[in-house]
Structures are given as C-alpha cells and as structure tokens.
SEZADO-64413 format. One record per residue (C-alpha): residue number from 1; x, y, z. Coordinates in nm, 2 decimals. Example, Ala and Ser with C-alpha at 12.3 -4.5 7.8 and 13.67 -1.06 7.14 Angstrom:
residues 2
R  num      c1      c2      c3
R    1    1.23   -0.45    0.78
R    2    1.37   -0.11    0.71
end
This chain:
residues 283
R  num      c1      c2      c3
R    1    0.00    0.00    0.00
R    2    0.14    0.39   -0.05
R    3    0.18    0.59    0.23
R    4    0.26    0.92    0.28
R    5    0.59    1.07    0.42
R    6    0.39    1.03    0.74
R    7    0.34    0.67    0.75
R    8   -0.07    0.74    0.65
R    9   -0.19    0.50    0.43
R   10   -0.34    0.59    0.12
R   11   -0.53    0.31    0.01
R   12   -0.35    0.21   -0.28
R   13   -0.19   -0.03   -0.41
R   14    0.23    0.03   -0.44
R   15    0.33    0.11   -0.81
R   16    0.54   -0.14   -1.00
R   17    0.91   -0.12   -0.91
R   18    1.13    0.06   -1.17
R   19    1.33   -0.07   -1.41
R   20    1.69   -0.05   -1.42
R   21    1.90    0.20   -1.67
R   22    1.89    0.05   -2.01
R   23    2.25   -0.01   -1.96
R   24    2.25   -0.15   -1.63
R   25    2.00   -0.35   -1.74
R   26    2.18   -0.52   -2.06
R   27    2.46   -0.57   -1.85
R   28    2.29   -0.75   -1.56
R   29    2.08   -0.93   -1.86
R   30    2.45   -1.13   -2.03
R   31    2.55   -1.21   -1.67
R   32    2.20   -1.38   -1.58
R   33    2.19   -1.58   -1.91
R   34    2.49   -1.69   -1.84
R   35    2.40   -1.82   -1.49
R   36    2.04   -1.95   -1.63
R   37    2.22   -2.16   -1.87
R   38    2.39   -2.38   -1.59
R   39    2.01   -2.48   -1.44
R   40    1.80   -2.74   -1.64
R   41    1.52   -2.57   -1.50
R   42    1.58   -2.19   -1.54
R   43    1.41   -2.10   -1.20
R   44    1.65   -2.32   -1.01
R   45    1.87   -2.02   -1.13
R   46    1.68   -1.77   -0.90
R   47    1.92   -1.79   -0.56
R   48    2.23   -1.67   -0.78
R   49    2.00   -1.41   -0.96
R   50    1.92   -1.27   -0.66
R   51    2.28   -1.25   -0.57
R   52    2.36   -1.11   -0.92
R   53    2.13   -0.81   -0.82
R   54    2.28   -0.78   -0.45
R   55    2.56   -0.72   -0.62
R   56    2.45   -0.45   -0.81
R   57    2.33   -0.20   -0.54
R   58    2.44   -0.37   -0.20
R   59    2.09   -0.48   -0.13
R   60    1.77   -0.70   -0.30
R   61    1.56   -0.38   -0.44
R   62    1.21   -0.38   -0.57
R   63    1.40   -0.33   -0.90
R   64    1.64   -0.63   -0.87
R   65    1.35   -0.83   -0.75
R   66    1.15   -0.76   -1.07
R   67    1.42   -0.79   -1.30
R   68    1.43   -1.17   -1.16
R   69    1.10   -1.25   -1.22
R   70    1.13   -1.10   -1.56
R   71    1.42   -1.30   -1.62
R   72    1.28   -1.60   -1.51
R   73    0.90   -1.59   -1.58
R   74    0.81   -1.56   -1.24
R   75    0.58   -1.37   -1.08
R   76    0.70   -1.09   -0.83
R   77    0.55   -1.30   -0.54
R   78    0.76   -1.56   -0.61
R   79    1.04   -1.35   -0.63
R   80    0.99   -1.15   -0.34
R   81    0.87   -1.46   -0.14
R   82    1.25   -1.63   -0.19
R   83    1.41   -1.35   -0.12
R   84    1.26   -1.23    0.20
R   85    1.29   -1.58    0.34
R   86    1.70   -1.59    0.35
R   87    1.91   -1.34    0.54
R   88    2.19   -1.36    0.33
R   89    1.96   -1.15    0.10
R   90    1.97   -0.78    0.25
R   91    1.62   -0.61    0.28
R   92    1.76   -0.21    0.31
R   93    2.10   -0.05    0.18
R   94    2.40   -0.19    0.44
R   95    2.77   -0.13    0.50
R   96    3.05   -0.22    0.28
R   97    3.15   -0.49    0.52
R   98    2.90   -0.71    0.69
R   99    3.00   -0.75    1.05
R  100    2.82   -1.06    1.21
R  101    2.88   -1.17    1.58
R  102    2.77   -1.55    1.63
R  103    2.58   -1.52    1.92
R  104    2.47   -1.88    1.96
R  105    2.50   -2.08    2.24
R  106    2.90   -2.16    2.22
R  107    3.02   -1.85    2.10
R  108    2.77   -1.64    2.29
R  109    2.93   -1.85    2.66
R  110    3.30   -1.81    2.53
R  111    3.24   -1.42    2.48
R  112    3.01   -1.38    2.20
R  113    2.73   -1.20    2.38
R  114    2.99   -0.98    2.52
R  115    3.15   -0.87    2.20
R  116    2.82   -0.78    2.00
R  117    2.72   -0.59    2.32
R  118    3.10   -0.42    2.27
R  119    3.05   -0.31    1.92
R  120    2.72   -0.23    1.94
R  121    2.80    0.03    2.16
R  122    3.15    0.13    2.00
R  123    2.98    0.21    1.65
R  124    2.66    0.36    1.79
R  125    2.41    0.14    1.60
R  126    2.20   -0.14    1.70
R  127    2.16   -0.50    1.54
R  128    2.17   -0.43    1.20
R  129    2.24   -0.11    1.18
R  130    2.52    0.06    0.95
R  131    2.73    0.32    1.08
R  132    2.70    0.67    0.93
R  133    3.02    0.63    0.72
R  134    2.82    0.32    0.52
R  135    3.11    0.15    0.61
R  136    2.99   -0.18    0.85
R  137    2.68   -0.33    0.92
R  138    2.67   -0.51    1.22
R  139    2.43   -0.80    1.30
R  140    2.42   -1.10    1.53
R  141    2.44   -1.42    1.31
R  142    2.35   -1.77    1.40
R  143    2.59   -2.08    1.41
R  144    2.82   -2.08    1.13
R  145    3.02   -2.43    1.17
R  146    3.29   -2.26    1.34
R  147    3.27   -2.36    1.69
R  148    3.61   -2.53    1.77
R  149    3.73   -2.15    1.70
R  150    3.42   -1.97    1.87
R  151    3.42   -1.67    1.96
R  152    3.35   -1.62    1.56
R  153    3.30   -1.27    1.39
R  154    3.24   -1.31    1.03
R  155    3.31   -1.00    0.76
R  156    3.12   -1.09    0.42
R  157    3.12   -1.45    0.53
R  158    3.48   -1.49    0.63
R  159    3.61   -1.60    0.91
R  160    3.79   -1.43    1.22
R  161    3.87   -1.64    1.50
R  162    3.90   -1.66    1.85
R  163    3.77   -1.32    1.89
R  164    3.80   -1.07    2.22
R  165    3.60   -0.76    2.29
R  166    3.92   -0.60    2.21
R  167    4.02   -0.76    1.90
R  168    3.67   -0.69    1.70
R  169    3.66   -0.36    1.82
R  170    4.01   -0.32    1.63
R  171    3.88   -0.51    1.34
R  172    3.60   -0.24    1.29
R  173    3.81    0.04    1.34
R  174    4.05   -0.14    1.06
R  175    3.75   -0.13    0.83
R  176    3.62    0.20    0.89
R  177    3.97    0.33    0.79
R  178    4.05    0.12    0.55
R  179    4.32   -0.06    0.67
R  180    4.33   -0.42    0.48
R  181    4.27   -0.68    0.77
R  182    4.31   -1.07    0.66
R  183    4.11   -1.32    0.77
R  184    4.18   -1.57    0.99
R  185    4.15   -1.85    0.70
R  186    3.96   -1.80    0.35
R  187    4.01   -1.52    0.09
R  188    4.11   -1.20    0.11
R  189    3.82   -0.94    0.18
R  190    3.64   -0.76   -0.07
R  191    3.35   -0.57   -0.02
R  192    2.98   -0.66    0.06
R  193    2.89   -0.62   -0.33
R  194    3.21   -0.85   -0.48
R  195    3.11   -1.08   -0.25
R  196    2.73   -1.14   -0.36
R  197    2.91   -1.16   -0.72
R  198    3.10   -1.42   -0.60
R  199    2.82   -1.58   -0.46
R  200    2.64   -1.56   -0.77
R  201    2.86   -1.80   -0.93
R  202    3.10   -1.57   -1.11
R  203    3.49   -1.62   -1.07
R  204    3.72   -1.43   -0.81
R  205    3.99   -1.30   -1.03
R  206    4.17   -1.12   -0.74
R  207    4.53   -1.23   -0.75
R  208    4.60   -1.51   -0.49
R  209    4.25   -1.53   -0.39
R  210    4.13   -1.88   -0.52
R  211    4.47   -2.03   -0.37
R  212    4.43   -1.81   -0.03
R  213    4.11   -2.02    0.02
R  214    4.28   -2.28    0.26
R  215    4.10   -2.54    0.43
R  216    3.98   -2.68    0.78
R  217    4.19   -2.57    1.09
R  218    4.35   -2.81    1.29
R  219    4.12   -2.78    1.51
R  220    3.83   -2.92    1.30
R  221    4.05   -3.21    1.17
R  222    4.10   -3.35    1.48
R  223    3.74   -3.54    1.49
R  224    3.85   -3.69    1.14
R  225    4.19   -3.82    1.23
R  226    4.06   -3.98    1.60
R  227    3.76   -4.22    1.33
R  228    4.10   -4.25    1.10
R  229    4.23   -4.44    1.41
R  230    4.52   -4.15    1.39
R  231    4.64   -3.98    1.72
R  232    4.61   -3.62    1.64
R  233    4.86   -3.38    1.79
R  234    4.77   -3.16    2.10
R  235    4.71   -2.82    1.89
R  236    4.66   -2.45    2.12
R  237    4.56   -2.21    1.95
R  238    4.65   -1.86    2.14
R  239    4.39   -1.62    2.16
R  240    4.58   -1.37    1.98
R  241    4.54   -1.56    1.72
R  242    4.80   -1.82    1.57
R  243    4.98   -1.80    1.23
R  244    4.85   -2.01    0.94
R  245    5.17   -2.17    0.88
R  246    5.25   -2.26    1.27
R  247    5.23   -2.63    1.30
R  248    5.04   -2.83    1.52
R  249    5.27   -2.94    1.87
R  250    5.26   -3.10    2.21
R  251    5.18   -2.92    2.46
R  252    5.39   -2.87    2.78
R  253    5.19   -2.97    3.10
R  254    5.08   -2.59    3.14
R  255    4.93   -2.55    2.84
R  256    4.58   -2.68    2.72
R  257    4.42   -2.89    2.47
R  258    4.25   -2.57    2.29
R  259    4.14   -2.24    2.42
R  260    3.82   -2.33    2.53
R  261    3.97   -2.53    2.83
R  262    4.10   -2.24    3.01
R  263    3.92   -2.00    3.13
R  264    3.81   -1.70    2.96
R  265    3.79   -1.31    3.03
R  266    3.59   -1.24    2.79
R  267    3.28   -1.49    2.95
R  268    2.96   -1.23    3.07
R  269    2.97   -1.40    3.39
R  270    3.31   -1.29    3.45
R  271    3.31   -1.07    3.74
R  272    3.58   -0.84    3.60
R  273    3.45   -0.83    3.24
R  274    3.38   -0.47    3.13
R  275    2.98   -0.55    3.11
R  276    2.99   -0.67    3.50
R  277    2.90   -1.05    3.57
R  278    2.60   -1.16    3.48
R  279    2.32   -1.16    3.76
R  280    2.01   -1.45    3.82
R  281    1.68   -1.34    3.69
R  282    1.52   -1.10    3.92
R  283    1.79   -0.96    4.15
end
C-alpha cells in the first residue's frame, strides 16, 4: 500500500518497481543468461539471480527483484517470497562490510554476547544497523560451523577467530579506515557487493585469492583423524590468534588442549569483564 511521508496509508496499491537503466539492465541481462544456462530448470537459477542483483546496489531492491522474475517468468510473489525468506539476501542499503557476531550458544558463553554488546556500543548502531560512514553493518548471526574456534565474527562470510571484545573492536576500526585486515582462514576481503558476485557463481579473479582459500583448521581435523584411528597432535591455538603456517605441537603440561579449556575473560559471567558478571533473573 502507499503511504505518505507520514506513514498514512493511502489506500492504494504500491506502483510497479522501476526498471533498471537500459545499460545497467543489458549488462545484468549477459551475466544472468549466463548463470540460467547452468540450471536445467531456469528458476532453479533464481538464488544466484538474486545474488547477481545484490551485487549491483548492496541490497535486493524492488528493481532487482523484478528484473528476476522478468528473467525467469516468475511472478513478483515468487520472487519476493525467496528472497525475504534468507538473510543472506539484505532487505535495506547496508555497509561495505557485513560485520556478524555468532551469538549462539557456544560463541555467545565463550564471549560472543559480550562482543556484540561491545561493538554495538562502540559504533553507535543497533543490530543491524550501518554506521553513518556506510562503512559496516553489524548483525548477530547464527551458528556458522565454526565452533572449535568460537568466539566467531564473520566480515562478508569470512572467518575471524578466536575473537575478544578488544580484538573486534580493532577489526572495525581497521575497516572504517581502511586498513586491509586478513582473515583468519579464507580469501582475502572484498567488499559486501564483490562478495554477492561471487556468490552468484562468477569467478574471483583477485590475484591469490582462489589459492588463499585454505581449508579446515586443525582444530576441525581433529574429529576426522581420531575415526582415521590417527592420534592427532595436541594443537593450542593462542587467543591472539595463531599464524596459518604454525604447526600443530605438544603441549607442555601448562598448556591446554584448545582455548576453550582455560578460562576465559571475555565470559559475561566474569566478574571483572567490562559489562559486570551476569546476575540471576530478578535480582
């Protein structure tokens, strides 16, 4: 329905979305028939479409969403009905860089509550807000397979590990000025809108990036080698984070099997942590 600037309702029904620039339009047309032609079924094509148009203008418009349909021979319900049913598809403009805090259960007990609370208030926006700079969005995410390393931040889906209150404020800060931060294992950053590109099936031709993709940590390989009938190594992983290339090792009898087996300042219910210990219900 159309409202006014005041949020009244007018009674009418909202006019069709407009279309893109005619050359925006035959650009974004090559790239999707190239992705349609991969799909026996051209609407199995419609996830990578919809990242296609991400890509475009940082977030699913009315626009993108009718270009889709138009592409596909859907209707704008269907369209619309996909891609308000996945988060990965962004509703409203957003940052450059998509902060997300995991903030369930094991990240959110090893410090994950604490650090969304931390840059929440260090950038001055709420859950999915973007800071005024249009430089990060920051969201609490749930659990993306990473809990052997949790606390886990992700930027544009990759990985940084083993976070602190301290360290993720830093990595903002790094963003917002454009400092180039790496991530703890996968590709090099790019921004919000390379990234849905990406995700739409086309190639990263960044330099180094395909081979910077790495695999499973240590940490996560442990599970396979113990039903290999292998006995992994001990493997710590400091929470300053540990080089890529440093090699798994033995422990000495002070260290422990991972981080998570030593206490950690960053928990809420730590008395000394900067958001006070975490009280029962009530008091």
């Amino acid at each position: 329905m159309t409202t006014t600037p005041e949020g009244v309702s007018l009674g009418m029904p909202q006019l069709p979305a407009p279309a893109y620039p005619d050359d925006v339009r035959a650009r974004l047309e090559a790239d999707s028939r190239e992705v349609i032609a991969r799909y026996p079924d051209s609407r199995s094509a419609l996830l990578p479409l919809l990242h296609l148009v991400q890509s475009e203008e940082g977030h699913v418009t009315r626009t993108g969403m009718r270009f889709c349909a138009d592409m596909l021979g859907l209707t704008t319900a269907e369209v619309t009905a996909v891609a308000t049913f996945y988060s990965m598809y962004r509703r409203g403009p957003s940052g450059d860089y998509q902060v997300g805090v995991c903030t369930n259960t094991l990240c959110a007990v090893l410090g994950g509550d604490a650090i969304f609370e931390t840059l929440q208030e260090h950038l001055g926006v709420a859950n999915g807000g973007t800071t005024e700079d249009g430089k990060v969005t920051l969201e609490h995410i749930e659990c993306n397979a990473a809990c052997d390393f949790a606390p886990v931040v992700m930027v544009n889906w990759e990985f940084f590990d083993n976070q602190t209150p301290a360290s993720a404020k830093r990595l903002v800060d790094d963003l917002r000025a454009g400092v180039q931060v790496e991530p703890t294992r996968g590709a090099p950053l790019c921004t919000f809108k390379d990234t849905a590109r990406i995700l739409a099936g086309f190639p990263d031709t960044r330099d180094g990036a395909v081979e910077a993709s790495g695999s499973a940590g240590p940490a996560s390989l442990i599970g396979l080698r113990l039903a290999k009938g292998e006995s992994p190594a001990r493997v710590v992983h400091p929470r300053g984070g540990a080089s890529k290339s440093t090699p798994p090792h033995d422990p000495s009898s002070a260290e422990h099997l991972s981080s998570h087996d030593a206490p950690q300042d960053t928990a809420a219910s730590d008395p000394s942590h900067p958001a006070g210990p975490v009280t029962e219900e009530g008091e």
